[in-house]
Structure formats: C-alpha cells, structure tokens
VOZAKOL-570736 format. One line per 8 residues: number of its first residue (from 1); their letters; for each residue x, y, z of N, C-alpha, C, CB. Coordinates in pm, 1 decimal, padded with zeros to 6 digits. Glycine has a CB too. Layout:
% residues N
NUM = a = X Y Z X Y Z X Y Z X Y Z ~ ...
% end
This chain:
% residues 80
1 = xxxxxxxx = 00084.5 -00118.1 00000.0 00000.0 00000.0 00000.0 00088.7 00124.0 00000.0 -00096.0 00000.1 00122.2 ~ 00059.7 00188.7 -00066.3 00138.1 00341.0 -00112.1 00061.0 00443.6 -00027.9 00122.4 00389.9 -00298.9 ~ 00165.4 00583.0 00036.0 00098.9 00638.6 00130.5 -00039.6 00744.5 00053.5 00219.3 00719.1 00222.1 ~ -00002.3 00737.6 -00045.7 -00110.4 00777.9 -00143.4 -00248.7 00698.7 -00125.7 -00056.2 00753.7 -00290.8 ~ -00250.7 00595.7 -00127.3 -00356.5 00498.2 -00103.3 -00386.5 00524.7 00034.4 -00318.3 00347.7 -00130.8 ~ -00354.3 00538.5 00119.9 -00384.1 00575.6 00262.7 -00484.6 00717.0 00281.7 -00233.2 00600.5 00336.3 ~ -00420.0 00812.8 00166.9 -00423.4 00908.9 00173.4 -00591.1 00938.9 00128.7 -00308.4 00954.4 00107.9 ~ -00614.5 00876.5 00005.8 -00743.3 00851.6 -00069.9 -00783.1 00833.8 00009.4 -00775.5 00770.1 -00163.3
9 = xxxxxxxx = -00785.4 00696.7 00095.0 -00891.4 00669.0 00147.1 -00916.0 00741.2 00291.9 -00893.1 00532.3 00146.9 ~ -00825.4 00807.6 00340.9 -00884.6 00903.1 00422.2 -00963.8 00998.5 00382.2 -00808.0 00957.1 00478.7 ~ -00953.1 01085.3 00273.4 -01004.6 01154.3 00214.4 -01138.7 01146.7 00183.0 -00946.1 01160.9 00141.6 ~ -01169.9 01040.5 00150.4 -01315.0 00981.6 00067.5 -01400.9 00896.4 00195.4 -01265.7 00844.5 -00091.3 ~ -01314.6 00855.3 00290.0 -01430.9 00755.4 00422.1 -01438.1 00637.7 00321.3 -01642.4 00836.0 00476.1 ~ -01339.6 00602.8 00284.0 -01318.1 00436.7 00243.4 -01224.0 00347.4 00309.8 -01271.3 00421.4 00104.7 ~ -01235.4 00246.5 00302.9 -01096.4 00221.0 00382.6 -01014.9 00174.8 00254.7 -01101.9 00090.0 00522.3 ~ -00869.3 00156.6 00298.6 -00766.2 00134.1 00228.6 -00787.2 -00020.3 00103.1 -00649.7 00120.8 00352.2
17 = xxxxxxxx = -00863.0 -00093.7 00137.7 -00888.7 -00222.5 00063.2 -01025.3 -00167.6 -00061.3 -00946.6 -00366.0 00198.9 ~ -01101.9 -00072.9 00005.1 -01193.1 -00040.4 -00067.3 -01143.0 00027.8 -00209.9 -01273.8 00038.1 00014.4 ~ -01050.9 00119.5 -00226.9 -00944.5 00206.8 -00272.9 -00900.8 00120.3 -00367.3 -00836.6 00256.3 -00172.2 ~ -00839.5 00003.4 -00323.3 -00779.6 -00081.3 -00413.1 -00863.0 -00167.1 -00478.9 -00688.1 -00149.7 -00357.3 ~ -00967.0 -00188.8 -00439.0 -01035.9 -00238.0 -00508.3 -01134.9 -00180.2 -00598.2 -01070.8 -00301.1 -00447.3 ~ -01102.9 -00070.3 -00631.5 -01188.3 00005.8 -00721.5 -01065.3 00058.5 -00811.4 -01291.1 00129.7 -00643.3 ~ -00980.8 00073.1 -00775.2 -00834.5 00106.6 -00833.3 -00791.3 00240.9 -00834.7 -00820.0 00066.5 -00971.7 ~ -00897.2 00338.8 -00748.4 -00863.3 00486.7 -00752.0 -00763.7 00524.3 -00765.3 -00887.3 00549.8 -00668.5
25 = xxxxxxxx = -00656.0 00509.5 -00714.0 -00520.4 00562.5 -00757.0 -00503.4 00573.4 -00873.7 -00419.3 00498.9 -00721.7 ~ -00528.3 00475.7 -00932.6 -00464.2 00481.5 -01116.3 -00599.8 00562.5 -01201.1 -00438.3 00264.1 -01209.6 ~ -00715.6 00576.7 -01116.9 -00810.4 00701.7 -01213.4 -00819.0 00814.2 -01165.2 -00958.1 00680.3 -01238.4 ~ -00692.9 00890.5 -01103.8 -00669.0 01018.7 -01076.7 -00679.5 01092.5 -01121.6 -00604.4 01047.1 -01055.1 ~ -00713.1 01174.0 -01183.7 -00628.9 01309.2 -01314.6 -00636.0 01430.0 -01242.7 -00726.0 01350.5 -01492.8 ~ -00553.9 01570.6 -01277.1 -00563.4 01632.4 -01185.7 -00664.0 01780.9 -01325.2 -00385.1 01648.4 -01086.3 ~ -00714.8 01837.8 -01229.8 -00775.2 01981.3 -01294.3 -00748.7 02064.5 -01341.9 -00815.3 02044.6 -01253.8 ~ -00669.8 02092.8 -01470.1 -00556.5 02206.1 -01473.9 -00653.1 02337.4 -01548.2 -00393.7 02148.3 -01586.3
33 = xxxxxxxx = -00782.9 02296.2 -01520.3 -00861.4 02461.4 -01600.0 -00794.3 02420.3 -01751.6 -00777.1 02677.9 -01517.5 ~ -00841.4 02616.1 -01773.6 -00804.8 02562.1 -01974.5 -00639.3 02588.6 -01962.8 -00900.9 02713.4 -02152.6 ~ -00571.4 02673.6 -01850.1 -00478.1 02714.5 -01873.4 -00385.7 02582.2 -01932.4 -00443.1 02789.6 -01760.8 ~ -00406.8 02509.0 -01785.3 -00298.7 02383.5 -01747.3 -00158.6 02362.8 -01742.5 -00314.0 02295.5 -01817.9 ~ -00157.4 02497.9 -01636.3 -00094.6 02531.7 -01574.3 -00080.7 02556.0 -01421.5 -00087.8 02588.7 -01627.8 ~ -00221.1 02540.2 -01368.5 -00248.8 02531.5 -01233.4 -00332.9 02437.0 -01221.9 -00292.9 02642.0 -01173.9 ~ -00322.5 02362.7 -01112.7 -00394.4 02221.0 -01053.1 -00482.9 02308.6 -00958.0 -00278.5 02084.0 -00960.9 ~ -00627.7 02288.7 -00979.8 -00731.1 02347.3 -00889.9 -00774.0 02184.7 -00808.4 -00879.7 02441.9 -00995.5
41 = xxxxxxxx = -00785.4 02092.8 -00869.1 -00818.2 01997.7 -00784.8 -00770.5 01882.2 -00837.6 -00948.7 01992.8 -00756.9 ~ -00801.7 01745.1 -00774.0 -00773.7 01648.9 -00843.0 -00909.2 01521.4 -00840.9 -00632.1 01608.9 -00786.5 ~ -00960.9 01517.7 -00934.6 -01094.4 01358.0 -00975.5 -01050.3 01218.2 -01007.1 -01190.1 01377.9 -01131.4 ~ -01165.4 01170.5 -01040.4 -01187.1 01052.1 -01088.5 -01375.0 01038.5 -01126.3 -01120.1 00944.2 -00967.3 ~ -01360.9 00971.4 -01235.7 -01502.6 00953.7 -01242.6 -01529.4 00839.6 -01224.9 -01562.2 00989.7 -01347.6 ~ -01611.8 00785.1 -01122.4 -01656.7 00618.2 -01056.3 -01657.7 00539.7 -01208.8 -01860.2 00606.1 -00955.8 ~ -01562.3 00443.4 -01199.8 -01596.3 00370.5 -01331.5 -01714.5 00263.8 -01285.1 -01449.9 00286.8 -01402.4 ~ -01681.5 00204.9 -01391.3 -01793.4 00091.7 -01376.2 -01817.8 -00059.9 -01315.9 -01817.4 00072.2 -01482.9
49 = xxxxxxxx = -01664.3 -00085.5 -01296.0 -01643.7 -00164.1 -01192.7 -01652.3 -00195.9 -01066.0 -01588.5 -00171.1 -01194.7 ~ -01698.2 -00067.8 -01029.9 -01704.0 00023.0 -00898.5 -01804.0 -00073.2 -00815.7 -01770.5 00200.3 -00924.7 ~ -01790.0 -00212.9 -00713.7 -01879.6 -00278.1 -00606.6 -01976.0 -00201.5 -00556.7 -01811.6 -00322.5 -00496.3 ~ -02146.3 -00265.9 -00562.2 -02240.1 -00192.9 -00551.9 -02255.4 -00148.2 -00403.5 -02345.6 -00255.7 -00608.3 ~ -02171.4 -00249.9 -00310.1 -02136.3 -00189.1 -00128.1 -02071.4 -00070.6 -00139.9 -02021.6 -00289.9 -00019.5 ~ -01987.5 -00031.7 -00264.2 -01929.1 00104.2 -00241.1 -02003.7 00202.9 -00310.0 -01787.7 00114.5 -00283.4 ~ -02049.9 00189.9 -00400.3 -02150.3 00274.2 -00460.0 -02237.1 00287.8 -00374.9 -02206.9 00234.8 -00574.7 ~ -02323.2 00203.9 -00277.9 -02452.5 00256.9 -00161.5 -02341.5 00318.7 -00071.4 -02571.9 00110.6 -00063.4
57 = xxxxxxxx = -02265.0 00327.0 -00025.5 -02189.6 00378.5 00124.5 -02167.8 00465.3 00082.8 -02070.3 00323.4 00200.6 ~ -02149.4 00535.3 -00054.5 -02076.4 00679.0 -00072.8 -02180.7 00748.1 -00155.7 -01916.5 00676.9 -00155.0 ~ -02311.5 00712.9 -00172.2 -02395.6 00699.6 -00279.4 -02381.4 00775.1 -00404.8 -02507.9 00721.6 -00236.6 ~ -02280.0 00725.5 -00450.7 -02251.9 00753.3 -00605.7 -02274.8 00639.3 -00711.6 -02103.5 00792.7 -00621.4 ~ -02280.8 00712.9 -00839.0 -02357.4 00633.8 -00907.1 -02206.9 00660.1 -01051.5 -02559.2 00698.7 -00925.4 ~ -02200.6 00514.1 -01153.5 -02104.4 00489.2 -01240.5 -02145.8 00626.9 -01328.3 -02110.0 00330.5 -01313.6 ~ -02051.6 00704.3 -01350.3 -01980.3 00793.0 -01423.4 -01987.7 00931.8 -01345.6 -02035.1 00797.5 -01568.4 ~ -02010.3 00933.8 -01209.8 -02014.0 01020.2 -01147.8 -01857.7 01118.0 -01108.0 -02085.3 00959.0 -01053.3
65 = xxxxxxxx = -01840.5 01212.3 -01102.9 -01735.4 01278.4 -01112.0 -01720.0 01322.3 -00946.7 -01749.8 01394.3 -01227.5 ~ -01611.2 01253.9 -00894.5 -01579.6 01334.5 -00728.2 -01456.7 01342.1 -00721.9 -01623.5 01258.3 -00580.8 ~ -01508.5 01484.3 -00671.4 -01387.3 01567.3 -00666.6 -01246.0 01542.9 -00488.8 -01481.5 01749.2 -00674.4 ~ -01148.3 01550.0 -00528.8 -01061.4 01541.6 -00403.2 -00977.0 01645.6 -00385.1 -00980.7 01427.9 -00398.3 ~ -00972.2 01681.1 -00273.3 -00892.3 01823.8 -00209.3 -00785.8 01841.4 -00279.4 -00839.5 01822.9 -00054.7 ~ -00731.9 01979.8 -00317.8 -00571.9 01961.9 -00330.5 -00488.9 01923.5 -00228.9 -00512.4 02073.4 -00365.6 ~ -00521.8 01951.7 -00096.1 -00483.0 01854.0 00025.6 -00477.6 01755.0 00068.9 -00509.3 01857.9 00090.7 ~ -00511.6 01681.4 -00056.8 -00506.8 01527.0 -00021.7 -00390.0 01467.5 -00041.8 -00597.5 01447.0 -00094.2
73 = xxxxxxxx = -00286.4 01492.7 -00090.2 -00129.2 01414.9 -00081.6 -00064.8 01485.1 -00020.7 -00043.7 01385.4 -00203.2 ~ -00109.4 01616.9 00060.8 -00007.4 01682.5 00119.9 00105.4 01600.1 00264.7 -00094.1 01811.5 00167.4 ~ 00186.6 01620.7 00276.9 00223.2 01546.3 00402.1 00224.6 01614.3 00507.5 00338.5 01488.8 00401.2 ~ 00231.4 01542.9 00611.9 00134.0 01583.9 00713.5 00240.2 01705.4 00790.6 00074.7 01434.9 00824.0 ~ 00363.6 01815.9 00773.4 00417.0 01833.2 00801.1 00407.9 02002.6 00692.6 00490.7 01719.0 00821.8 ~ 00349.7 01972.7 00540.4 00333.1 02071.2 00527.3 00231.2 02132.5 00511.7 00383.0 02087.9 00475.7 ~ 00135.5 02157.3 00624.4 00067.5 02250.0 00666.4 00102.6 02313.9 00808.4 -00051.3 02203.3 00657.9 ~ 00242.4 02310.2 00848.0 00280.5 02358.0 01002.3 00312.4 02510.9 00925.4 00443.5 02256.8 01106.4
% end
C-alpha cells in the first residue's frame, strides 16, 4: 500500500482495501482549467467496476465525477 492509497482513502471515508479495489489511484487526473498550468483539484469519475457496497456507502452512481482536495497528498508536516 502506497501512502497515497492511505491518503485517498482518508479523504473519501473508504478504507484502504476499498481504494484498491476500485483502483482509484490509477483514475486520478488532476484539474488544470483551460490554462494547465495550475492544478485546482484532483478527480476521478466512478468507473464501472465500482462494487455496488461502495456505490450505496458513498452513494454515487457509475460515471459520477468526485472531486478530491488539493490537500489530499499533502504530508502531514506541510501545513505547520
């Protein structure tokens, strides 16, 4: 498990197995506007593989777009 994967799933109220089993990490992309040059956020859109226990617990539905903090890979050291 990568601290990235930890990280997701704090972020979202999944746990770490849930994460991997949907494969979030690898459907990341980040938001760069039209510039793309600045990262406003970073998604994924629920694919379709997505277990229907995780789809009711987060109630999202396949091709839904959720969004994750730019604070979500930060380490925990730089926000002092």
């Amino acid at each position: 498990m990568s601290n990235a994967t930890q990280q997701i799933a704090d972020e979202l109220g999944l746990t770490v197995d849930e994460v991997e089993e949907v494969g979030i990490e690898d459907l990341i992309d980040e938001d760069t506007g039209s510039s793309g040059e600045t990262t406003y956020s970073y998604y994924f859109n629920v694919p379709e593989n997505t277990p229907k226990h995780i789809l009711d617990k987060k109630a999202w539905s396949v091709g839904d777009r959720v969004e994750l903090s730019l604070n979500t890979f930060d380490e925990p050291d730089d926000h002092a």
